[in-house]
PyMOL Python script that loads the backbone (N, CA, C, O; Angstrom):
from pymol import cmd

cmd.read_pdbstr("""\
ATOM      1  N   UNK A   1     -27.269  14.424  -0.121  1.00  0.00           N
ATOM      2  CA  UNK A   1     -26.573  14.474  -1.397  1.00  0.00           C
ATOM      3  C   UNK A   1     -25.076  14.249  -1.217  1.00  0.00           C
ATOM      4  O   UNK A   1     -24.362  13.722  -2.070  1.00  0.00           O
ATOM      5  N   UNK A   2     -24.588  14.777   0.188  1.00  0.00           N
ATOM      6  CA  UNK A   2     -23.106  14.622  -0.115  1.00  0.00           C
ATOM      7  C   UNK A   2     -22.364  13.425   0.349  1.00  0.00           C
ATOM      8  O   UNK A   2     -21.193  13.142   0.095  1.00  0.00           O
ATOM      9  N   UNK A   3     -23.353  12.659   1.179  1.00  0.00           N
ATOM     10  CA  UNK A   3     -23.442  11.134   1.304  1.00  0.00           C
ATOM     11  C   UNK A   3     -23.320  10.124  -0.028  1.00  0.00           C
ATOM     12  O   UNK A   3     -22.629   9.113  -0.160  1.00  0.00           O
ATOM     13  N   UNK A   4     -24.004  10.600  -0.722  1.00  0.00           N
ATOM     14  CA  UNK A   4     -24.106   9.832  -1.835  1.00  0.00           C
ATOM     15  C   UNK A   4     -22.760  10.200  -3.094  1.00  0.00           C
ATOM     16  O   UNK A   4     -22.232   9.331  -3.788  1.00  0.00           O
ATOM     17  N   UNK A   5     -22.475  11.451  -3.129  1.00  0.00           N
ATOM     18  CA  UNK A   5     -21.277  11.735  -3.840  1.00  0.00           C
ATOM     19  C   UNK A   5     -20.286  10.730  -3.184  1.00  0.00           C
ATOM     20  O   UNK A   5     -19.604   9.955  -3.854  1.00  0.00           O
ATOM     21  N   UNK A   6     -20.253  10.799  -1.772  1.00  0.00           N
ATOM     22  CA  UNK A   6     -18.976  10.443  -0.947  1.00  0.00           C
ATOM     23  C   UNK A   6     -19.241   8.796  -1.649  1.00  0.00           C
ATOM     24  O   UNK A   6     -18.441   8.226  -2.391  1.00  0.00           O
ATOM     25  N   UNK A   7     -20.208   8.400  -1.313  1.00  0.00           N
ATOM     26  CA  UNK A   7     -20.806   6.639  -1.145  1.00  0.00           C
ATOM     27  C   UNK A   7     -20.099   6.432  -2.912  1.00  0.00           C
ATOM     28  O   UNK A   7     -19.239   5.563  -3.057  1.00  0.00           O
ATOM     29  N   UNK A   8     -20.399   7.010  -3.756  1.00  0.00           N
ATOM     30  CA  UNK A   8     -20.070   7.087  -4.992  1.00  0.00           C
ATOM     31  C   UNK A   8     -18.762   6.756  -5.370  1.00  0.00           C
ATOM     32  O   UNK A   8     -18.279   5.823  -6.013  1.00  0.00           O
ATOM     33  N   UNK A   9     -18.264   7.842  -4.760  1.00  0.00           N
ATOM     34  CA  UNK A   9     -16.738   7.958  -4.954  1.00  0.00           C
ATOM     35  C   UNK A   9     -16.027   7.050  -4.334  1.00  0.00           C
ATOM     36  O   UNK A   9     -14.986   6.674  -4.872  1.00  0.00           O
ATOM     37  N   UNK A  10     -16.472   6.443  -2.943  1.00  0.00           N
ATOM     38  CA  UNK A  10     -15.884   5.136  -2.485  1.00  0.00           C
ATOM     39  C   UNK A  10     -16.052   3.994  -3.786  1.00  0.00           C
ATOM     40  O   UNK A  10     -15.092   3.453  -4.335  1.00  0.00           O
ATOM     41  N   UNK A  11     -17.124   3.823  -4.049  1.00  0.00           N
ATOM     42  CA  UNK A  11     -17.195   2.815  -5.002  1.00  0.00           C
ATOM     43  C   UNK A  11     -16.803   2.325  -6.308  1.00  0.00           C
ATOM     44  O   UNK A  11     -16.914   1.262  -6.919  1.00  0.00           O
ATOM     45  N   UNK A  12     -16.094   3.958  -6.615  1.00  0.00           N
ATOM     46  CA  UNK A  12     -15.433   4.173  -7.827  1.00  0.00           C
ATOM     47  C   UNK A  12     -13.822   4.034  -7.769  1.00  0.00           C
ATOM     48  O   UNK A  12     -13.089   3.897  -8.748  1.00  0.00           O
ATOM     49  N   UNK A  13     -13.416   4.102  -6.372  1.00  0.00           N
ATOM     50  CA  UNK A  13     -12.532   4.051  -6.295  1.00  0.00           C
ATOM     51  C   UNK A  13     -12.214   2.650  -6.157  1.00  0.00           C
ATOM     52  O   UNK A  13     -11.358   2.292  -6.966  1.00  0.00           O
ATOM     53  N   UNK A  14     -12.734   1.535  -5.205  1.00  0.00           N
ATOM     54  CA  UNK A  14     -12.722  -0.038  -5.004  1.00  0.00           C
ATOM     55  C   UNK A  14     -12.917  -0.681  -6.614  1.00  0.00           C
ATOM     56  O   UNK A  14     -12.413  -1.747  -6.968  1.00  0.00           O
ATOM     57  N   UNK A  15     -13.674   0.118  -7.408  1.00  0.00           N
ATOM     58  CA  UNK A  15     -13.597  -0.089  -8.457  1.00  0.00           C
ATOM     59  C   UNK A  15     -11.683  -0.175  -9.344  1.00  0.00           C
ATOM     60  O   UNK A  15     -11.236  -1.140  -9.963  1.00  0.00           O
ATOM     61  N   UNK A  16     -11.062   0.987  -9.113  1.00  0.00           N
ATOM     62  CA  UNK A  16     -10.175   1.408  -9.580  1.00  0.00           C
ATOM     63  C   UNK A  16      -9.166   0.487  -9.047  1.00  0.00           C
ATOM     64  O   UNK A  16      -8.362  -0.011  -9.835  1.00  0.00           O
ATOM     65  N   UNK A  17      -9.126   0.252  -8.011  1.00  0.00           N
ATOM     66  CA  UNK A  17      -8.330  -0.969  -7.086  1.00  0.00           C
ATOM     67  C   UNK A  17      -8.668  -2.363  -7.547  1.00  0.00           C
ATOM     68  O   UNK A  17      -7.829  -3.213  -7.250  1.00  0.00           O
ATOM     69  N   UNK A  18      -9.410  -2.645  -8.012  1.00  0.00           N
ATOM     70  CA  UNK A  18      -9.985  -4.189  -8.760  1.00  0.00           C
ATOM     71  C   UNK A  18      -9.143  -3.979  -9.853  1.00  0.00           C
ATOM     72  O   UNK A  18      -8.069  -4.563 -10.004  1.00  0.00           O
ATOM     73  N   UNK A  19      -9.806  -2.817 -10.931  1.00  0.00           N
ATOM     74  CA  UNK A  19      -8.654  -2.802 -11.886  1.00  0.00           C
ATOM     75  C   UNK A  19      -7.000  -3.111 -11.866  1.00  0.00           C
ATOM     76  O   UNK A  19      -6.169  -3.766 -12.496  1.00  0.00           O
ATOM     77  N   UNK A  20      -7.067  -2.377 -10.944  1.00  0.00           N
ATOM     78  CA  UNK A  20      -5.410  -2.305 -10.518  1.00  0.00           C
ATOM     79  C   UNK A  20      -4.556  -3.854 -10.275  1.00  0.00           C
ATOM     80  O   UNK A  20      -3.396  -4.234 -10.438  1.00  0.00           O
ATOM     81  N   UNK A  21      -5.670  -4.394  -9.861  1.00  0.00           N
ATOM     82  CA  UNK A  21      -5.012  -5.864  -9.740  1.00  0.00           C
ATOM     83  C   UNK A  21      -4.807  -6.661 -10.624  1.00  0.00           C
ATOM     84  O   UNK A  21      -4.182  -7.716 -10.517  1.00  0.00           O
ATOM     85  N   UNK A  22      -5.677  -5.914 -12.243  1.00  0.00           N
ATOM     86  CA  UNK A  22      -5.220  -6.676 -13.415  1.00  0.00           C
ATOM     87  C   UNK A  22      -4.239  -6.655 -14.396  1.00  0.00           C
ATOM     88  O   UNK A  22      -4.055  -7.266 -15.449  1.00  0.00           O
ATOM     89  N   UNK A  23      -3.433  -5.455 -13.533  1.00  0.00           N
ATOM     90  CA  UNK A  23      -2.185  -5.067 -14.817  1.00  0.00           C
ATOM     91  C   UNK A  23      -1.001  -5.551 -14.806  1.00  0.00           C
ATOM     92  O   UNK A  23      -0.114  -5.101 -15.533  1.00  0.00           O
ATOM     93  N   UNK A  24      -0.811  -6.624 -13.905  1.00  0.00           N
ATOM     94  CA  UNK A  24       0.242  -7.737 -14.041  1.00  0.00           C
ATOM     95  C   UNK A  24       0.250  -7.899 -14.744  1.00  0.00           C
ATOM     96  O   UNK A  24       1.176  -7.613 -15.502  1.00  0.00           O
ATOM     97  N   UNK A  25      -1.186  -8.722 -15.179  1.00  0.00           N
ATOM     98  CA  UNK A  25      -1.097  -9.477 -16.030  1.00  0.00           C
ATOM     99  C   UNK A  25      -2.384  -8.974 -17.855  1.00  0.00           C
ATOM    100  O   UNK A  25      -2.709  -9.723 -18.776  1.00  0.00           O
ATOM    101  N   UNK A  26      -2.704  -7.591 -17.647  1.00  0.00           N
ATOM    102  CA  UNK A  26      -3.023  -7.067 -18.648  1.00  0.00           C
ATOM    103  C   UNK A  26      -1.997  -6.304 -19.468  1.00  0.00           C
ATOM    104  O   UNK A  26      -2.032  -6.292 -20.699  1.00  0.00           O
ATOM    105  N   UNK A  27      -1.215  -5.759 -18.851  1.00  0.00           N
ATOM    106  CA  UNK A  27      -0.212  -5.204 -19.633  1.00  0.00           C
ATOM    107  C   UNK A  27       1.472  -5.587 -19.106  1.00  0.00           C
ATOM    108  O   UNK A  27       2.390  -4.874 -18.700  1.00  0.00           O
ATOM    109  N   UNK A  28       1.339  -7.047 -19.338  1.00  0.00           N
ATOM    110  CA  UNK A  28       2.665  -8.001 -19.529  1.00  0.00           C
ATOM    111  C   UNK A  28       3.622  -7.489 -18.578  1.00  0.00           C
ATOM    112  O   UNK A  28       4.765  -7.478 -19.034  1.00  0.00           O
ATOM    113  N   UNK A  29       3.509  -7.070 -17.415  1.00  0.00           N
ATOM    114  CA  UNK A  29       4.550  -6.956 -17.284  1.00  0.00           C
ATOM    115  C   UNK A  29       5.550  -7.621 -16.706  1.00  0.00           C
ATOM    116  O   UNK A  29       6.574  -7.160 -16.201  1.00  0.00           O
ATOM    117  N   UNK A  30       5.140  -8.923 -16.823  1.00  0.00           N
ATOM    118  CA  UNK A  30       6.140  -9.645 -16.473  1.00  0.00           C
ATOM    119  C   UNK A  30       7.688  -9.831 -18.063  1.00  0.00           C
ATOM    120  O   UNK A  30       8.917  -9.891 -18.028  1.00  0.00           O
ATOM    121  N   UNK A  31       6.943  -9.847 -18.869  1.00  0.00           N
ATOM    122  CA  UNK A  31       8.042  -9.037 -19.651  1.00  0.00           C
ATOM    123  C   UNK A  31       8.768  -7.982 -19.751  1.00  0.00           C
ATOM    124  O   UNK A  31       9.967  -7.949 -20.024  1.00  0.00           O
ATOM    125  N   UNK A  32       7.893  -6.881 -19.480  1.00  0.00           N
ATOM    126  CA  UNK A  32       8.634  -5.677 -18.759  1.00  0.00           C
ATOM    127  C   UNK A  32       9.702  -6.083 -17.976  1.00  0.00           C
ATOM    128  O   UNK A  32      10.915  -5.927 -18.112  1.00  0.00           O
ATOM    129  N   UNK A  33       8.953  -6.698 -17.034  1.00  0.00           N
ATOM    130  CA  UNK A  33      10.017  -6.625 -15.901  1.00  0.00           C
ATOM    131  C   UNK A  33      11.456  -7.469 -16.023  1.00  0.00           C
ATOM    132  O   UNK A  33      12.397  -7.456 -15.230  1.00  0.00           O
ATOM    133  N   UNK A  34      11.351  -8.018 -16.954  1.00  0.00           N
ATOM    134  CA  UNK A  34      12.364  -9.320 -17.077  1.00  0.00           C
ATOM    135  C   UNK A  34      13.472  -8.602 -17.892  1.00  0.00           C
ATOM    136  O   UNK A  34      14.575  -9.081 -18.155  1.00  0.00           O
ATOM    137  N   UNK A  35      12.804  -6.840 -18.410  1.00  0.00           N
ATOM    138  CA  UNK A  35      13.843  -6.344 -19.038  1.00  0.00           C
ATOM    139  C   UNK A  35      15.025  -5.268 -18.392  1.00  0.00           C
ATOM    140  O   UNK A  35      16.151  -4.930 -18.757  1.00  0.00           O
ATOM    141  N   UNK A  36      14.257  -4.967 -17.385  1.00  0.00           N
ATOM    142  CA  UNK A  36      14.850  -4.317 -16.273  1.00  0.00           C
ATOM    143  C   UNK A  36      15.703  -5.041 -14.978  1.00  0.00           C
ATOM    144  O   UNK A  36      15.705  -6.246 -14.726  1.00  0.00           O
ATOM    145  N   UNK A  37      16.308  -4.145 -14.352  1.00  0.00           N
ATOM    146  CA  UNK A  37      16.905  -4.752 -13.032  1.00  0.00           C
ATOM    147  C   UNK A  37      16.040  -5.206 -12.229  1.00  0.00           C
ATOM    148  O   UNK A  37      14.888  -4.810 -12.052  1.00  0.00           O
ATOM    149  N   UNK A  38      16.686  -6.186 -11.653  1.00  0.00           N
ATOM    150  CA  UNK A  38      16.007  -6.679 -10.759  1.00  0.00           C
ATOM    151  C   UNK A  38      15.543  -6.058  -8.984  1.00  0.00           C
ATOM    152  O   UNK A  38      14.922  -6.639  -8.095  1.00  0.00           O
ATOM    153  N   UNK A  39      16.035  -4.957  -9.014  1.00  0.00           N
ATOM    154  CA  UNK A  39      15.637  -3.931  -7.915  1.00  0.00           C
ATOM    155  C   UNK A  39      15.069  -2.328  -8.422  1.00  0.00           C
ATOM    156  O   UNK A  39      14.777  -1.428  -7.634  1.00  0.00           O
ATOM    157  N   UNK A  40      15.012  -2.255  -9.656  1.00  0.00           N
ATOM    158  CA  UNK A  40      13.722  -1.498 -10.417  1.00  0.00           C
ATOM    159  C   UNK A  40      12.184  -2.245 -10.366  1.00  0.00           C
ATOM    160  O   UNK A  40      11.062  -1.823 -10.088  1.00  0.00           O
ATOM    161  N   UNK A  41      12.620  -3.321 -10.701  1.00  0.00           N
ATOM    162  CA  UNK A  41      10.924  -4.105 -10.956  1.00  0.00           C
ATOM    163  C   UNK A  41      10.856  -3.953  -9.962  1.00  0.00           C
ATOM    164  O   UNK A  41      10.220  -2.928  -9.717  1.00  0.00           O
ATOM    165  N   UNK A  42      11.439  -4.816  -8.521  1.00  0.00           N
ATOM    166  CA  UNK A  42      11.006  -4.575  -7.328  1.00  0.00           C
ATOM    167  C   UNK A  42      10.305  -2.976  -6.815  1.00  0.00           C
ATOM    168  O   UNK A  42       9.203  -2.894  -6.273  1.00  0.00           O
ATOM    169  N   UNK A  43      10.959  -2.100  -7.037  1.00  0.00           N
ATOM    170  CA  UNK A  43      10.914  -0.422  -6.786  1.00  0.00           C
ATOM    171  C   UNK A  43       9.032  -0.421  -7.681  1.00  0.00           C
ATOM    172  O   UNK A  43       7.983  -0.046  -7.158  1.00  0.00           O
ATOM    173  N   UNK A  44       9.194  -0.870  -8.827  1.00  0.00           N
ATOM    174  CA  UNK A  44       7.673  -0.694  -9.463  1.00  0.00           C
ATOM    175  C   UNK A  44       7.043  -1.439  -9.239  1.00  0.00           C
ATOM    176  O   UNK A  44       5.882  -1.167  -9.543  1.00  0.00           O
ATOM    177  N   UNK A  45       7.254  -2.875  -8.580  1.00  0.00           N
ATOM    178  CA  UNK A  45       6.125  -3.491  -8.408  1.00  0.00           C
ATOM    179  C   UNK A  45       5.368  -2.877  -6.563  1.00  0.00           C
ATOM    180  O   UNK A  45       4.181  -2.836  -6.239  1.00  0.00           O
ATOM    181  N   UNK A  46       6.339  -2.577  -5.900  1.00  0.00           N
ATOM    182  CA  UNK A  46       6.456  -2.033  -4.654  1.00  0.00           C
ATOM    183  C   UNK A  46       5.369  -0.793  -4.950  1.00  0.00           C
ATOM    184  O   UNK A  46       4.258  -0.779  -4.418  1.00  0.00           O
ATOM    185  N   UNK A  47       5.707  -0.041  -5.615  1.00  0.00           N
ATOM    186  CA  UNK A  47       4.991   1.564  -5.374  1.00  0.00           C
ATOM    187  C   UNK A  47       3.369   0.991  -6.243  1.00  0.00           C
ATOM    188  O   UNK A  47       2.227   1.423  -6.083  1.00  0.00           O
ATOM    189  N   UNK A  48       3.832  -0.017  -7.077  1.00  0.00           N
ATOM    190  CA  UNK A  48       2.147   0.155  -7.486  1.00  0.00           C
ATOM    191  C   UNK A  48       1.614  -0.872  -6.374  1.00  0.00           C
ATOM    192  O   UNK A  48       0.648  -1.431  -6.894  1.00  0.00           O
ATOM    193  N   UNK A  49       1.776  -1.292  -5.289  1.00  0.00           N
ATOM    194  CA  UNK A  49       1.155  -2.164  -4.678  1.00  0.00           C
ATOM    195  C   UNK A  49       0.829  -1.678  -3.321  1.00  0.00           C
ATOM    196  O   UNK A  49       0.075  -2.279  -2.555  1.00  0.00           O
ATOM    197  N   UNK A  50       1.805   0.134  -2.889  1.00  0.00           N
ATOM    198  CA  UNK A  50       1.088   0.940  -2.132  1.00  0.00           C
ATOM    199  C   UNK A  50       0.196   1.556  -2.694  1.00  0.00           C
ATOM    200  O   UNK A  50      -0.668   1.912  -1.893  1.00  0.00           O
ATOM    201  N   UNK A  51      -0.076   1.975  -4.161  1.00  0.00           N
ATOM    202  CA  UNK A  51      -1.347   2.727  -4.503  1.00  0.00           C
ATOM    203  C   UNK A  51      -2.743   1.929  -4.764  1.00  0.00           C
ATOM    204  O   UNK A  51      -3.884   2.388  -4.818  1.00  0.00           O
ATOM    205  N   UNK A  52      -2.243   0.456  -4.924  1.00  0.00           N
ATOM    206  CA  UNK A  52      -3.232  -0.433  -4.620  1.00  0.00           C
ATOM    207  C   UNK A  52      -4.018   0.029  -3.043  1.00  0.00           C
ATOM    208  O   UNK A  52      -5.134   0.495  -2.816  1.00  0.00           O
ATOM    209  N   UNK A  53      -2.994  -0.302  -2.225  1.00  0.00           N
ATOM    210  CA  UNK A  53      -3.518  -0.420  -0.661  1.00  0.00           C
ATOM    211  C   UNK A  53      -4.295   0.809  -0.214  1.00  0.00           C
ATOM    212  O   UNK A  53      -5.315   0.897   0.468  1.00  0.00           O
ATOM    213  N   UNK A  54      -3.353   1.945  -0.921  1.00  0.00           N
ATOM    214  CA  UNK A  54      -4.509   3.375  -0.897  1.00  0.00           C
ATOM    215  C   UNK A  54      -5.596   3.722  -1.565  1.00  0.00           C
ATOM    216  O   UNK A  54      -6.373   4.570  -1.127  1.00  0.00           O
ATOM    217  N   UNK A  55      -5.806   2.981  -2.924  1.00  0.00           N
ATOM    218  CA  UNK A  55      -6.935   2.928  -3.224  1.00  0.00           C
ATOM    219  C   UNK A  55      -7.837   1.872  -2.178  1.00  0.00           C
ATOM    220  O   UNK A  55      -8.899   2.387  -1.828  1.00  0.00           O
ATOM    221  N   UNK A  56      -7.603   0.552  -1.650  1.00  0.00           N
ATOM    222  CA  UNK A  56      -8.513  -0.035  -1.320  1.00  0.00           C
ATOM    223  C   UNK A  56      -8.994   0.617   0.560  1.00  0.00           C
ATOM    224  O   UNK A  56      -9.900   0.214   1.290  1.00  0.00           O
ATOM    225  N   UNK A  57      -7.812   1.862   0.842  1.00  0.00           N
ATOM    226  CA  UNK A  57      -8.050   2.251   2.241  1.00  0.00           C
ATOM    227  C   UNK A  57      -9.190   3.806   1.635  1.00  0.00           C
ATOM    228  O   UNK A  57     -10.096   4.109   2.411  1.00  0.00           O
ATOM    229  N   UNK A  58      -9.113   4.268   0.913  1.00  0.00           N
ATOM    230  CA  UNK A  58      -9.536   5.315   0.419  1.00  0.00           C
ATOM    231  C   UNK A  58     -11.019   4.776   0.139  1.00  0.00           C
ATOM    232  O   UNK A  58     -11.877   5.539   0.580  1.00  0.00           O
ATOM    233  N   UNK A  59     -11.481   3.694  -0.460  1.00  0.00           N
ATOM    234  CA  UNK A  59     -12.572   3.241  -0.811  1.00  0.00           C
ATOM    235  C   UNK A  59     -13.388   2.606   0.485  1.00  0.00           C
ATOM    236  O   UNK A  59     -14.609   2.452   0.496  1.00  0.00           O
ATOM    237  N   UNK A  60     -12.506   2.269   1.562  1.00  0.00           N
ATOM    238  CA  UNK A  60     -13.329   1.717   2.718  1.00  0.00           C
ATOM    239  C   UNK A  60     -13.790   2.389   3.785  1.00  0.00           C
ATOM    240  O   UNK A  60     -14.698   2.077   4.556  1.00  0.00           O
ATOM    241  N   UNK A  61     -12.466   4.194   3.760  1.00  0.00           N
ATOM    242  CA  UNK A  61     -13.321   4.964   4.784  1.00  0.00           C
ATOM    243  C   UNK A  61     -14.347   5.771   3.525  1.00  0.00           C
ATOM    244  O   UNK A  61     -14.713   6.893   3.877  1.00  0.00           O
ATOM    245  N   UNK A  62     -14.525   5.608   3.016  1.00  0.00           N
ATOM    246  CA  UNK A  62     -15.364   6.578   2.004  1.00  0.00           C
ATOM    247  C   UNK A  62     -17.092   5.749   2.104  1.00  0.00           C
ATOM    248  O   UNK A  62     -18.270   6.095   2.201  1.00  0.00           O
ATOM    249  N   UNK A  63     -16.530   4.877   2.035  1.00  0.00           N
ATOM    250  CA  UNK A  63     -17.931   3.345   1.917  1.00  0.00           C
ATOM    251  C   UNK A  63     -18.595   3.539   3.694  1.00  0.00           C
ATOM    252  O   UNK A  63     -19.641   3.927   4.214  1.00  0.00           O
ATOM    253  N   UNK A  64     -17.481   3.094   4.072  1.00  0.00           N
ATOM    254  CA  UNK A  64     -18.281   2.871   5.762  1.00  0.00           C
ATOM    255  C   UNK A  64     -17.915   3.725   6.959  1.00  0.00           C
ATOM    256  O   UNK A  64     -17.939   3.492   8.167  1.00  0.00           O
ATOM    257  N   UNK A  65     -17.515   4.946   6.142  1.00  0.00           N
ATOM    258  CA  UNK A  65     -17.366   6.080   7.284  1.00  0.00           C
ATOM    259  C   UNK A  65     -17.859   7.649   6.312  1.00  0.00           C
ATOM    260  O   UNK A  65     -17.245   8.713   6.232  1.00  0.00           O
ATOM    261  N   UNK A  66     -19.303   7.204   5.622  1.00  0.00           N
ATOM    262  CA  UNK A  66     -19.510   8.322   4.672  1.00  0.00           C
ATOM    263  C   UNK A  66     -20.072   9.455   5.615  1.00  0.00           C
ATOM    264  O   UNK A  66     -19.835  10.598   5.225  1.00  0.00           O
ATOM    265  N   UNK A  67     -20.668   9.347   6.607  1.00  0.00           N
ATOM    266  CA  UNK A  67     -21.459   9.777   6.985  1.00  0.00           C
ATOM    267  C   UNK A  67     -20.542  11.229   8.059  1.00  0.00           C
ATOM    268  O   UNK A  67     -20.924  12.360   8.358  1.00  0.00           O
ATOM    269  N   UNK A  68     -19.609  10.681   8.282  1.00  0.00           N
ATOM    270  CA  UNK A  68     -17.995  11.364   8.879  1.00  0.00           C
ATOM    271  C   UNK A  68     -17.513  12.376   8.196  1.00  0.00           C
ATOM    272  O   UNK A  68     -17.188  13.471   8.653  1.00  0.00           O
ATOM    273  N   UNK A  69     -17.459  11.983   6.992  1.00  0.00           N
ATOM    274  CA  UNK A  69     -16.780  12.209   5.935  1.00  0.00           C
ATOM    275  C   UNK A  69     -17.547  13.804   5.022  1.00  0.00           C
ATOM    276  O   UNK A  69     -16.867  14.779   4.701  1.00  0.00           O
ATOM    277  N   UNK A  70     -18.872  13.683   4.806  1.00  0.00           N
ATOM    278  CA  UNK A  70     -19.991  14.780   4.585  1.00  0.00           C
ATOM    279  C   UNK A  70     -19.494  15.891   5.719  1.00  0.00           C
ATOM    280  O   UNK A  70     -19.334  16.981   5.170  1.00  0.00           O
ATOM    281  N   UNK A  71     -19.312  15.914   6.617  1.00  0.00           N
ATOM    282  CA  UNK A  71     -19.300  17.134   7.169  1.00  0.00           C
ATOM    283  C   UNK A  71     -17.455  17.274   7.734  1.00  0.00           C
ATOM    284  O   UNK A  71     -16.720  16.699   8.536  1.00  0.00           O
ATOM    285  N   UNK A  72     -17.340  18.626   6.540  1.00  0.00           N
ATOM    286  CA  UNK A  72     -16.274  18.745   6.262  1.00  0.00           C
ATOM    287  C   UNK A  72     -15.317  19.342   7.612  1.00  0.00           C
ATOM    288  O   UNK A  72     -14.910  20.491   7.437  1.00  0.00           O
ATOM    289  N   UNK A  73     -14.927  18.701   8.899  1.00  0.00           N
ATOM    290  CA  UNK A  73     -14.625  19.648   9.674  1.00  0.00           C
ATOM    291  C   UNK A  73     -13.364  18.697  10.224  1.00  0.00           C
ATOM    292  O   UNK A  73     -13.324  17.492   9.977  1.00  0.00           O
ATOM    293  N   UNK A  74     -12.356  19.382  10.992  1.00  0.00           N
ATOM    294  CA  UNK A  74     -10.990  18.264  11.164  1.00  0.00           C
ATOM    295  C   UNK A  74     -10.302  17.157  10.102  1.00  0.00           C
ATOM    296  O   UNK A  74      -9.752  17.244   9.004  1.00  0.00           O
ATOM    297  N   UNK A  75     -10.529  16.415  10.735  1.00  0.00           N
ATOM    298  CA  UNK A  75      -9.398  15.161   9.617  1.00  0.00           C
ATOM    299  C   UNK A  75     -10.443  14.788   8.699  1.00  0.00           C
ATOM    300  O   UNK A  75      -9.947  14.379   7.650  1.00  0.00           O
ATOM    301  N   UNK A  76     -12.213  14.766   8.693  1.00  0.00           N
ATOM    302  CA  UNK A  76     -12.710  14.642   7.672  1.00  0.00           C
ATOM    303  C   UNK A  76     -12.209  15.652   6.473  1.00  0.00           C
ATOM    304  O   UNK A  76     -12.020  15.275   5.317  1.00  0.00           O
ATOM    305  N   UNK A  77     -12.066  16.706   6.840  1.00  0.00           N
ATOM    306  CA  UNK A  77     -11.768  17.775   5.491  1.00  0.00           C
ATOM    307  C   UNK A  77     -10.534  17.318   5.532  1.00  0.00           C
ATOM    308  O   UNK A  77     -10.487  17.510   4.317  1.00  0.00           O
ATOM    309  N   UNK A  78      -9.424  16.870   5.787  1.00  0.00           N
ATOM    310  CA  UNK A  78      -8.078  16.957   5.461  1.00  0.00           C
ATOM    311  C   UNK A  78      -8.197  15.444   4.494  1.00  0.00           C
ATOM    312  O   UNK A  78      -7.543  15.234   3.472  1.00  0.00           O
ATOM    313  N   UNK A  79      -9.225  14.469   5.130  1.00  0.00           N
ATOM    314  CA  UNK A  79      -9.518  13.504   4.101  1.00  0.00           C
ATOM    315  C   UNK A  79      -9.697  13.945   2.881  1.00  0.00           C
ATOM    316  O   UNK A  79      -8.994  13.474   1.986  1.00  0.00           O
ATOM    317  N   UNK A  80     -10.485  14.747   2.646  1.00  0.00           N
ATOM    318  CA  UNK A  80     -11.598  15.334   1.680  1.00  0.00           C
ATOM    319  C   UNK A  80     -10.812  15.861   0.531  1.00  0.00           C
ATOM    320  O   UNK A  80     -10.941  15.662  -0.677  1.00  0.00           O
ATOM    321  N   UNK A  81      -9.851  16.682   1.297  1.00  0.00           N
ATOM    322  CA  UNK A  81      -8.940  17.604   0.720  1.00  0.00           C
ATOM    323  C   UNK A  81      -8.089  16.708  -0.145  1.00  0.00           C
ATOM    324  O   UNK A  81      -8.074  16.753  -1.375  1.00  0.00           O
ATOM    325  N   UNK A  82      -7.327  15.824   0.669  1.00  0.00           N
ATOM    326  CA  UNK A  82      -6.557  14.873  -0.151  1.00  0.00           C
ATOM    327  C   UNK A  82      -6.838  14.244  -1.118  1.00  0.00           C
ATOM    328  O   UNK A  82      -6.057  14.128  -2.062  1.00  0.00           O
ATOM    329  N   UNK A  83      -8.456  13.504  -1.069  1.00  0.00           N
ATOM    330  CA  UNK A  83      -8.737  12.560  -1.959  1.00  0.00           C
ATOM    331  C   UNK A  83      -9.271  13.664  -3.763  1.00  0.00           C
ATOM    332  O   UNK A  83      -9.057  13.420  -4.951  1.00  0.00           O
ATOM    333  N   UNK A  84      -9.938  14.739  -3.104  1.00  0.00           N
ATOM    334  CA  UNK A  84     -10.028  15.918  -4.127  1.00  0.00           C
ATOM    335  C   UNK A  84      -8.377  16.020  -4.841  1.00  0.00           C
ATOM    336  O   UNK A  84      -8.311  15.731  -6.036  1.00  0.00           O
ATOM    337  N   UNK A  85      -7.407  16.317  -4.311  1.00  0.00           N
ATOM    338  CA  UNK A  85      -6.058  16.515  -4.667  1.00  0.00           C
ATOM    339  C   UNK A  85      -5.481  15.377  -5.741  1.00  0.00           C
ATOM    340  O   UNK A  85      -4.895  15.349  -6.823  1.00  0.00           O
ATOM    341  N   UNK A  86      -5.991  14.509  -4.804  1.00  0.00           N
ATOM    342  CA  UNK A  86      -5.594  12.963  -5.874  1.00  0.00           C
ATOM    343  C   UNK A  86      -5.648  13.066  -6.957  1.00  0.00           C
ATOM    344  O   UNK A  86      -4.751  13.217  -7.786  1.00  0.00           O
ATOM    345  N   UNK A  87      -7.202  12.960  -7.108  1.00  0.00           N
ATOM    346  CA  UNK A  87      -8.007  12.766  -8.170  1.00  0.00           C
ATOM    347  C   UNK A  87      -7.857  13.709  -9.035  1.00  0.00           C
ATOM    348  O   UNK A  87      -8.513  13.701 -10.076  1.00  0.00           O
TER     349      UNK A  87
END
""", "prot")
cmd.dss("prot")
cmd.show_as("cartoon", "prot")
cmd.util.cbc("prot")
cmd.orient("prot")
């Protein structure tokens, strides 16, 4: 069972990271950005493009290291812990 929560939650998350790649250009912000400085946009396009990379690192040990991950002991629980915290 806790394989499958984990397997789940990887997939929901790669999910969330797909999304993420559409809000360039779902919610304009290239207009946004054209209204701001030009080292703000940078600053926001920057931080949403590390939570990209952590969603798509979060979704790949979750996917192909589930089995690690179920038994909560060392850096699996400190995984565990974090991604619970996130969310």
């Amino acid at each position: 069972m806790n394989n499958i929560c984990i397997y789940t939650g990887g997939i929901l998350t790669l999910l969330m990271a797909v999304f993420h790649t559409t809000f360039y250009k779902r919610f304009r912000w290239a207009e946004d950005f054209s209204k701001i400085s030009p080292r703000n946009s940078r600053i926001f396009f920057t931080i949403h493009l590390a939570l990209l990379l952590l969603f798509l690192l979060l979704a790949f040990i979750s996917i192909f290291y589930n089995s690690e991950l179920s038994r909560p002991v060392g850096l699996a629980f400190g995984i565990n812990a974090g991604v619970a915290l996130f969310w």
